[in-house]
TORLO-856609 format. One record per residue: residue number from 1; chain; z, x, y of N, C-alpha, C, O in turn. Coordinates in pm, whole numbers. Example, Ala and Ser with C-alpha at 12.3 -4.5 7.8 and 13.67 -1.06 7.14 Angstrom:
BEGIN
{r 1; 'A'; {780; 1319; -569}; {780; 1230; -450}; {780; 1320; -330}; {846; 1424; -332}}
{r 2; 'A'; {708; 1285; -225}; {714; 1367; -106}; {787; 1290; 3}; {804; 1341; 114}}
//
This chain:
BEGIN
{r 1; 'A'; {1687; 502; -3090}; {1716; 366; -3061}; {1860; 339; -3101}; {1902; 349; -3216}}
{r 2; 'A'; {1957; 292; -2960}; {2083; 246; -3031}; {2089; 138; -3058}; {2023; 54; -2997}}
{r 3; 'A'; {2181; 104; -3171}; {2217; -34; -3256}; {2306; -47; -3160}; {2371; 35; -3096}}
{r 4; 'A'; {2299; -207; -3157}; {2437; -266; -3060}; {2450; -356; -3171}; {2373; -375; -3265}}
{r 5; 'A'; {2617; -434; -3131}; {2642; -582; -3142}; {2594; -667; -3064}; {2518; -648; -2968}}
{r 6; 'A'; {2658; -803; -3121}; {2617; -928; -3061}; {2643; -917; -2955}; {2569; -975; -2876}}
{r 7; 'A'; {2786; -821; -2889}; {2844; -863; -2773}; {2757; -828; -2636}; {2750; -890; -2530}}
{r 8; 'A'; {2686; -692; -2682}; {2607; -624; -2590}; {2480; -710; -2483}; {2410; -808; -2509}}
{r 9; 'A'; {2485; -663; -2413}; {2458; -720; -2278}; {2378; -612; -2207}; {2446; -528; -2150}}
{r 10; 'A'; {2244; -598; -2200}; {2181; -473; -2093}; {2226; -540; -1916}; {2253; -648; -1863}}
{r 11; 'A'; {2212; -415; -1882}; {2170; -433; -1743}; {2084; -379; -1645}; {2064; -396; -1525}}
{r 12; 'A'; {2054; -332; -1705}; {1899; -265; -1669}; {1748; -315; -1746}; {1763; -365; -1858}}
{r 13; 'A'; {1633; -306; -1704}; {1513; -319; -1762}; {1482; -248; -1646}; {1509; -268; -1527}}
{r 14; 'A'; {1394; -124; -1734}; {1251; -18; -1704}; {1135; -85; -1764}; {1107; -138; -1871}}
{r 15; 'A'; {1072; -58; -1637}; {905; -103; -1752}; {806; 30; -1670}; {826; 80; -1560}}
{r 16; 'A'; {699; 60; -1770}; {608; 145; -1746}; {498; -8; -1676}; {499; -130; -1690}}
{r 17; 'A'; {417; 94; -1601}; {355; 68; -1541}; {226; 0; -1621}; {212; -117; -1656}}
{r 18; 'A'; {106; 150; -1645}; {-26; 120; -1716}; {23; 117; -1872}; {79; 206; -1936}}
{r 19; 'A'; {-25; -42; -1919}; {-73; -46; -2057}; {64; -159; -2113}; {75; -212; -2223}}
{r 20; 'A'; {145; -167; -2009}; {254; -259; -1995}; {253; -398; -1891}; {261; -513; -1933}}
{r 21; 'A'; {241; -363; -1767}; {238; -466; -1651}; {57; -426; -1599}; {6; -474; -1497}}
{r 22; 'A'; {-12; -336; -1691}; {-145; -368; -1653}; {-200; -361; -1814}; {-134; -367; -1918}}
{r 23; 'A'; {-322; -349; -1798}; {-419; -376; -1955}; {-448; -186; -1958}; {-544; -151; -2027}}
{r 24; 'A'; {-385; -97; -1900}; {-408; 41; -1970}; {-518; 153; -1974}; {-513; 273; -2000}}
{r 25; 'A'; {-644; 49; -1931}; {-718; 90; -1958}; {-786; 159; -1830}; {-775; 89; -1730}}
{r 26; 'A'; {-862; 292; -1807}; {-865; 338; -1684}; {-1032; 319; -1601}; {-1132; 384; -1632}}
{r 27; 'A'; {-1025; 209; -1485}; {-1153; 176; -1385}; {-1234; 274; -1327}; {-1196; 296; -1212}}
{r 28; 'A'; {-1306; 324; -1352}; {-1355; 447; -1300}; {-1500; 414; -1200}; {-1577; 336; -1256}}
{r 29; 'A'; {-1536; 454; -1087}; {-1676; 445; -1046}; {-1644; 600; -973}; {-1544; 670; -956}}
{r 30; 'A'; {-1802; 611; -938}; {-1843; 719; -875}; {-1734; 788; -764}; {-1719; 905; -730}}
{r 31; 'A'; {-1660; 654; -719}; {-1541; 685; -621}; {-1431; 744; -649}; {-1363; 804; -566}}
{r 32; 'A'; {-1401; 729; -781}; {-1277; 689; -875}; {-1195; 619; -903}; {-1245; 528; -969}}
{r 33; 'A'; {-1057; 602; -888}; {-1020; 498; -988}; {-1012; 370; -876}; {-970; 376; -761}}
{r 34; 'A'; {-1069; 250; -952}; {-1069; 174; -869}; {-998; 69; -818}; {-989; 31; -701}}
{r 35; 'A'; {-942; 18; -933}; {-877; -125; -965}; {-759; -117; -1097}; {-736; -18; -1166}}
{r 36; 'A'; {-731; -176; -1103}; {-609; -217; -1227}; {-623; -347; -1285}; {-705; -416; -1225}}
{r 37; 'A'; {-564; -407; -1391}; {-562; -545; -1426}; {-433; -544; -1460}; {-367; -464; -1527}}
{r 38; 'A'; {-401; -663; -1392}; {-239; -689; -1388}; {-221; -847; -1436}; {-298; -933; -1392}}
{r 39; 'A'; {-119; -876; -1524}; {-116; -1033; -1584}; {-63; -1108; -1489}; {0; -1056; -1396}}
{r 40; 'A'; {-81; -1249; -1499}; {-64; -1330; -1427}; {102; -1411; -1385}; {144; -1461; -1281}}
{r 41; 'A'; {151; -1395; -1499}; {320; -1470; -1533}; {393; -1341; -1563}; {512; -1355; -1590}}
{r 42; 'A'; {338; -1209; -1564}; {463; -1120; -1577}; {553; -1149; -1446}; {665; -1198; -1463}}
{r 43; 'A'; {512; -1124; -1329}; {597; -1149; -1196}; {713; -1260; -1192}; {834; -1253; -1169}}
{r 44; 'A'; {613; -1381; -1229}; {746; -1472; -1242}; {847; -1467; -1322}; {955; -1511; -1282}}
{r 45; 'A'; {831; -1393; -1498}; {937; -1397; -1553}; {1028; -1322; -1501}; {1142; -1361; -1475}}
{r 46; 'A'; {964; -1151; -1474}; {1058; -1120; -1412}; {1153; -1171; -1302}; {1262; -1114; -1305}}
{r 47; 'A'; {1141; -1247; -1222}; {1164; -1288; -1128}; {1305; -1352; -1185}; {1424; -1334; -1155}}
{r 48; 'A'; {1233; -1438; -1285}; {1401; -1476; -1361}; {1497; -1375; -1401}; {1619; -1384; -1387}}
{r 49; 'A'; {1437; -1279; -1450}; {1522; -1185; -1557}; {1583; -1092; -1412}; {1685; -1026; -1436}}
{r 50; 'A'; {1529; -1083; -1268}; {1636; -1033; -1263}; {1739; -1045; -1200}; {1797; -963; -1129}}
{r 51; 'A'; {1781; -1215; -1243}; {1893; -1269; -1144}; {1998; -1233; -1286}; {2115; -1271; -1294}}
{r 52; 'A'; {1907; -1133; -1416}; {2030; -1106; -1485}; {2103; -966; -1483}; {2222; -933; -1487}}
{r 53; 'A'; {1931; -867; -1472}; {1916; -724; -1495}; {1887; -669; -1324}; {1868; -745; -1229}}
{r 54; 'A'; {1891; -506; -1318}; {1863; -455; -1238}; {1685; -438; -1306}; {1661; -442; -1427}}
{r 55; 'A'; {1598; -424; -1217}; {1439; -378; -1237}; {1437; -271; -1197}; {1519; -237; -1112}}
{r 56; 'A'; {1356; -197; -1239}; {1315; -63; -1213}; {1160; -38; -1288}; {1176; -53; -1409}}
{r 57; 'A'; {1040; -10; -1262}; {917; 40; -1301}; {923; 204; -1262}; {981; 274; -1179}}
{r 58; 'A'; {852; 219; -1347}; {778; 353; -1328}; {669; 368; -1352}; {597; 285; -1407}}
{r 59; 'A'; {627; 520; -1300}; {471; 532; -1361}; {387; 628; -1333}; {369; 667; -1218}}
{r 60; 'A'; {331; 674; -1429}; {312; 872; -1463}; {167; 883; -1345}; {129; 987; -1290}}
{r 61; 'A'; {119; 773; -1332}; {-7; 750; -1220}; {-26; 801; -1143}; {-41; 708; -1064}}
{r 62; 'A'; {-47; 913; -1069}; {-34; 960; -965}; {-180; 935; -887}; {-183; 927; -764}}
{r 63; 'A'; {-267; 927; -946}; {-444; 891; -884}; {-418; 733; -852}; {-460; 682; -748}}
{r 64; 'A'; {-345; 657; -953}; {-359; 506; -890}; {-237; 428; -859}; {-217; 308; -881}}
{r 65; 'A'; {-157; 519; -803}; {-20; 513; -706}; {-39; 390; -613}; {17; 282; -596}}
{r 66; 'A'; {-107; 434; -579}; {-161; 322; -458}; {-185; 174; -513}; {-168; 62; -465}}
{r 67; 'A'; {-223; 212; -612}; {-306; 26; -666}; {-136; -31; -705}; {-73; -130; -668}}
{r 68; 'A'; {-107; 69; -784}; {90; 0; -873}; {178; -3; -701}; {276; -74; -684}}
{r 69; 'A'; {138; 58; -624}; {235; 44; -479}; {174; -83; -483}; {238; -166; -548}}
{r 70; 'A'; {75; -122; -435}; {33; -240; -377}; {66; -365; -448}; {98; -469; -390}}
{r 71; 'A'; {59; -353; -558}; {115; -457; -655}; {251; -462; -723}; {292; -559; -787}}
{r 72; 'A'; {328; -324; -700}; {451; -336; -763}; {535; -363; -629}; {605; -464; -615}}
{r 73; 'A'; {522; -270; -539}; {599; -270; -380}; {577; -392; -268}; {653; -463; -204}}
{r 74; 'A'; {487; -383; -276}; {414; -484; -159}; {409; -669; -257}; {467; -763; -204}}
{r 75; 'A'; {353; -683; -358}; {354; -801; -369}; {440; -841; -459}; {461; -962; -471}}
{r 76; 'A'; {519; -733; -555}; {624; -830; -627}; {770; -788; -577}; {872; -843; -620}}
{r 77; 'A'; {771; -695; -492}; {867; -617; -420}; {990; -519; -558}; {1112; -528; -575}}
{r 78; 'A'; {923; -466; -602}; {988; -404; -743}; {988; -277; -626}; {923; -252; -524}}
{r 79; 'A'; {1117; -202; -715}; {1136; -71; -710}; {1039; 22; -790}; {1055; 27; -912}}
{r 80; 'A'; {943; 93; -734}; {842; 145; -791}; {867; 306; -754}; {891; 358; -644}}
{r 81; 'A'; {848; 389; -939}; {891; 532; -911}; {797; 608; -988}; {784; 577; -1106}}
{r 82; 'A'; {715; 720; -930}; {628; 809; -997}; {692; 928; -1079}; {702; 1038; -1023}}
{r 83; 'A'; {730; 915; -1188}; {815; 949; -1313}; {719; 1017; -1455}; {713; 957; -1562}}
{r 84; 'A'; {643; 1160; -1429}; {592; 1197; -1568}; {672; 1149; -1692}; {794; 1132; -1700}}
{r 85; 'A'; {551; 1127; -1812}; {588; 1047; -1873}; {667; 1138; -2035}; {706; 1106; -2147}}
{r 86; 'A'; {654; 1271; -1943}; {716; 1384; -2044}; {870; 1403; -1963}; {929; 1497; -2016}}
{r 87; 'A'; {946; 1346; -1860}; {1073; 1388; -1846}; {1147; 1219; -1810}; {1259; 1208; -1761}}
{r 88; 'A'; {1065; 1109; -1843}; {1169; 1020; -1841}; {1296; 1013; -1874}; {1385; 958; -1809}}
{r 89; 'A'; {1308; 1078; -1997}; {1468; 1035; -2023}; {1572; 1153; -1916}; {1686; 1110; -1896}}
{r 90; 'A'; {1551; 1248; -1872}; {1602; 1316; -1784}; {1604; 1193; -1643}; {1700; 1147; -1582}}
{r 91; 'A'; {1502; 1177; -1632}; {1516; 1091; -1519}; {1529; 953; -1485}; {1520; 900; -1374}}
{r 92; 'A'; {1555; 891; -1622}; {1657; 764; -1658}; {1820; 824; -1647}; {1913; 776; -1581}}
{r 93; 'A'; {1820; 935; -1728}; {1983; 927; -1739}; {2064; 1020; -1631}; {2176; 1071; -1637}}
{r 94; 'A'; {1962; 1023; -1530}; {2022; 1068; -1371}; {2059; 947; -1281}; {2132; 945; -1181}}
{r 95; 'A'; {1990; 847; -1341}; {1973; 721; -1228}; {2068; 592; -1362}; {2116; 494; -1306}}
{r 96; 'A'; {2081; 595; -1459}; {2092; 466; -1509}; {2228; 543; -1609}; {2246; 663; -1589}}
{r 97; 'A'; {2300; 487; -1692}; {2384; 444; -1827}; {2272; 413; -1942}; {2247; 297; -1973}}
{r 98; 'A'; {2214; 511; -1995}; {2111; 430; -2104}; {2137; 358; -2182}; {2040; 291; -2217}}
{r 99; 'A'; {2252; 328; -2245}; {2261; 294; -2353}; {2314; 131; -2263}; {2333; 33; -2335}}
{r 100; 'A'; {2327; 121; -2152}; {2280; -32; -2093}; {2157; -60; -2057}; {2138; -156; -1983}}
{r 101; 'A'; {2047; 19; -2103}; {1923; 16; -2031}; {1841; -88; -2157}; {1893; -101; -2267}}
{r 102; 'A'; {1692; -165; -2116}; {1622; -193; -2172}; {1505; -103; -2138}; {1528; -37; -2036}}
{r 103; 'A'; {1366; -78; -2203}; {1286; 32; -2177}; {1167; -40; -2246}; {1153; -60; -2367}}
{r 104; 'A'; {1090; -71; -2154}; {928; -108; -2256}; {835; -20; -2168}; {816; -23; -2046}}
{r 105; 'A'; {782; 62; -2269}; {668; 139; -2290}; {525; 116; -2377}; {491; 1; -2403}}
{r 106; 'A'; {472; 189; -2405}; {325; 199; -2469}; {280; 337; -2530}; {215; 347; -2633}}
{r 107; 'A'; {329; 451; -2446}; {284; 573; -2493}; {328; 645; -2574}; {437; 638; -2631}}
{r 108; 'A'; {248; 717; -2583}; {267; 805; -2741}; {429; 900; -2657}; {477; 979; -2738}}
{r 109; 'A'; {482; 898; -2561}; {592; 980; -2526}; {709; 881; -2515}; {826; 911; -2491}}
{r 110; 'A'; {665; 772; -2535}; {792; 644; -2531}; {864; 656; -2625}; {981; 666; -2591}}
{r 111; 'A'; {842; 661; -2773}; {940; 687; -2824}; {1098; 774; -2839}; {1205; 754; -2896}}
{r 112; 'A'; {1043; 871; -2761}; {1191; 975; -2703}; {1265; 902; -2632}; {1383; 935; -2629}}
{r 113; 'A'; {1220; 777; -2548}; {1262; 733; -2460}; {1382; 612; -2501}; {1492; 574; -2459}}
{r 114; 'A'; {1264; 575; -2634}; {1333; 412; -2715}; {1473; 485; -2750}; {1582; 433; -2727}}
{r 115; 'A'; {1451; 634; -2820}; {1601; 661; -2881}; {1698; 714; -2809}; {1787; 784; -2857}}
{r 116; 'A'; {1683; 673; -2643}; {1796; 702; -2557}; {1840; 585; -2523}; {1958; 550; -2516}}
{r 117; 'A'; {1714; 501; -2493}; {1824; 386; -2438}; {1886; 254; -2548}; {1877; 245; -2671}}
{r 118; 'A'; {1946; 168; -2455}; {2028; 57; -2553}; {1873; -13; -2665}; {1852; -32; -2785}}
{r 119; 'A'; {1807; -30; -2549}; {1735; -142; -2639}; {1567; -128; -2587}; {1535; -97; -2472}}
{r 120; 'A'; {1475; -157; -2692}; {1342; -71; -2660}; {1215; -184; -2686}; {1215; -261; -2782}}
{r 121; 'A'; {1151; -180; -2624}; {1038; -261; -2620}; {886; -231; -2596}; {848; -196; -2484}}
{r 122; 'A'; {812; -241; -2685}; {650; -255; -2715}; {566; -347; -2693}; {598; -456; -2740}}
{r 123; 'A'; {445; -342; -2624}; {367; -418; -2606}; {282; -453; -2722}; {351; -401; -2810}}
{r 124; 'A'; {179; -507; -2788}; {89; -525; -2833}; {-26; -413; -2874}; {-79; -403; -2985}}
{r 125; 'A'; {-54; -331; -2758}; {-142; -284; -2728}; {-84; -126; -2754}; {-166; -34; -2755}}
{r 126; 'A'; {52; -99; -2774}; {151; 27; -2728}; {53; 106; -2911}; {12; 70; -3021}}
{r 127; 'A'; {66; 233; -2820}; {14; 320; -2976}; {131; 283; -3068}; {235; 225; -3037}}
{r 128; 'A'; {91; 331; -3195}; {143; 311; -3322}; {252; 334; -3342}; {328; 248; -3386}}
{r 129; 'A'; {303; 495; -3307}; {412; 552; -3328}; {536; 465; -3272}; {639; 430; -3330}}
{r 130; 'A'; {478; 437; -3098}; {513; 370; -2990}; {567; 248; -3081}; {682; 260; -3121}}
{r 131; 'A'; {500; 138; -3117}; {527; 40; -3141}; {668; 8; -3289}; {746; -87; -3296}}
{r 132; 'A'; {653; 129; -3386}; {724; 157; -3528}; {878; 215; -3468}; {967; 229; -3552}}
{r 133; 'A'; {900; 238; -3364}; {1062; 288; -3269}; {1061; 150; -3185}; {1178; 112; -3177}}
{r 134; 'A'; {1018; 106; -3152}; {1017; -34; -3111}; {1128; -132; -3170}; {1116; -181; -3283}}
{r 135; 'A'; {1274; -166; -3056}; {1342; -298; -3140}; {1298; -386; -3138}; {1352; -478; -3198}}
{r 136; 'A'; {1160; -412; -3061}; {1109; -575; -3037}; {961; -522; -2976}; {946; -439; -2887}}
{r 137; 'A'; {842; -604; -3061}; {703; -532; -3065}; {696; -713; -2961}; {761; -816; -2980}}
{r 138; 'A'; {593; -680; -2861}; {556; -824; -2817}; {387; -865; -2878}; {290; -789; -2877}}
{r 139; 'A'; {391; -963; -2914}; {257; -1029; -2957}; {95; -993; -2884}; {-19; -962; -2921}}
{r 140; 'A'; {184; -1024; -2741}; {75; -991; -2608}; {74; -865; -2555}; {170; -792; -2531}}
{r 141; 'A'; {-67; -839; -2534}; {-79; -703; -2509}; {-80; -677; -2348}; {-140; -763; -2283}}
{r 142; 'A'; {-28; -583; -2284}; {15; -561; -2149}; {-114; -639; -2083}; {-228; -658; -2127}}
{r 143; 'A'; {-55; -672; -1972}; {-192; -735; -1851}; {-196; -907; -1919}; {-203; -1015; -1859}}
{r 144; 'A'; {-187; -877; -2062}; {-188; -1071; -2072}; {-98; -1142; -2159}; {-118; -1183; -2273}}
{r 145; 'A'; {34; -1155; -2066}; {184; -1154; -2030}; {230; -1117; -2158}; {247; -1197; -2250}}
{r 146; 'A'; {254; -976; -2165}; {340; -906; -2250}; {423; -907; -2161}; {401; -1025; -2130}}
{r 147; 'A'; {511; -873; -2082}; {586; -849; -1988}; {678; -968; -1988}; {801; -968; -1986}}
{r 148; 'A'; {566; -1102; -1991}; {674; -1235; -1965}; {727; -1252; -2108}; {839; -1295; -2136}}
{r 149; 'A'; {637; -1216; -2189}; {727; -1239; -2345}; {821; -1180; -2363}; {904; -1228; -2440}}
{r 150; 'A'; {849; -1040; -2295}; {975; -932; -2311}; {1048; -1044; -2230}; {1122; -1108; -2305}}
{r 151; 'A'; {1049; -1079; -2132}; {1152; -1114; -2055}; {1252; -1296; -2109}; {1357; -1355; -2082}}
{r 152; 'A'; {1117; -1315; -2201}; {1132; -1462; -2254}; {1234; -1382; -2428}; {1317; -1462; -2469}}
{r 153; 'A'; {1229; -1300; -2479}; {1256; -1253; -2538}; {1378; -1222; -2514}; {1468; -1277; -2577}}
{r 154; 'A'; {1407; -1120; -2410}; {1541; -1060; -2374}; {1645; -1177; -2325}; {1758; -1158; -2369}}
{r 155; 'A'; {1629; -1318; -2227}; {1700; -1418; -2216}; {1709; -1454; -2323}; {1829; -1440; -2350}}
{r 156; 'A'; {1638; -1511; -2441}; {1655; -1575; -2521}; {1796; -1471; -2618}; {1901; -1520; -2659}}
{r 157; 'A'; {1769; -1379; -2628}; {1822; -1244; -2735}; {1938; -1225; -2664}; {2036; -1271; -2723}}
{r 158; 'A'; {1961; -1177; -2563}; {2113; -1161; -2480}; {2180; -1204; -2396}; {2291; -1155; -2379}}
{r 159; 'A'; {2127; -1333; -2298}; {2166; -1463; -2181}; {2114; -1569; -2280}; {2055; -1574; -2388}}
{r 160; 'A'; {2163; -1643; -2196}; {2168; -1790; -2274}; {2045; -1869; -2260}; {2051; -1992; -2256}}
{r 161; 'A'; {1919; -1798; -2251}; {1765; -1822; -2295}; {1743; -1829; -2151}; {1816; -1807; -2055}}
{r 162; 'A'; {1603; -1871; -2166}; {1544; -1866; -2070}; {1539; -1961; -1957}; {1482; -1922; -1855}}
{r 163; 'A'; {1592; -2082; -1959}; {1653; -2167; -1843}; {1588; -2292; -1828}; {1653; -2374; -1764}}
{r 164; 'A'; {1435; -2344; -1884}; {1344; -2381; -1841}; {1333; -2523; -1934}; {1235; -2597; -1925}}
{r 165; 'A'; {1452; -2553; -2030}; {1468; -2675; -2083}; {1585; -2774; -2006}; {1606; -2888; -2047}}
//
């Protein structure tokens, strides 16, 4: 995790997919995977945050590609990328400047990730390790708006808040 100053400014936010912008947990029937749970106000915050930041999701999913397409591509129109969750930082620092990046994760492999980029973020729900490399742990756990608290968080912490007074 790098230390910045006051002056610092991201321009990027990554977010993982499951256990971040959904509740993590995996739907299973006889068919397989079925469904996802996704929060209700993450979309809109983002929506604010990124008339500041570039967006970018990822997500190690490859069985429920389809459900994060449909909801990351199709209805919030995010840039959505299938990214194992063992070579992210290779494949952040092909595409991004990390140390302008923001990064909220959950998994036990996020932490490699927190100590590349500028600034690092935890859900509620993020394993332990996950959450203790964490510059900013959110209250709410993914799926029930952790996502909008990062984003209510990051305006407030590096733009001039969140807009809405």
């Amino acid at each position: 995790m790098i230390r910045r100053n006051n002056s610092w400014v991201p321009k990027n936010f990554i977010l993982d997919v499951d256990g971040v912008l959904t509740d993590g947990k995996i739907y299973y029937t006889k068919n397989g995977k079925m469904f996802k749970v996704f929060g209700a106000d993450d979309h809109d915050a983002l929506n604010i945050v990124k008339k500041k930041m570039a967006l970018s999701v990822v997500t190690a999913d490859h069985l429920g590609y389809k459900i994060s397409q449909r909801r990351i591509k199709n209805d919030m129109k995010l840039d959505l990328n299938l990214v194992s969750s063992t070579h992210r930082v290779e494949w952040l620092s092909e595409r991004f400047e990390l140390e302008n990046c923001v990064y909220m994760g959950d998994g036990i492999f996020d932490p490699k990730v927190f100590e590349a980029v500028g600034y690092s973020i935890a859900p509620a729900n993020a394993s332990m390790g996950t959450q203790k490399k964490a510059n900013f742990v959110t209250k709410t756990k993914g799926s029930e708006g952790a996502v909008a608290e990062a984003c209510i968080h990051l305006l407030d912490t590096f733009f001039e808040g969140f807009g809405l007074k």
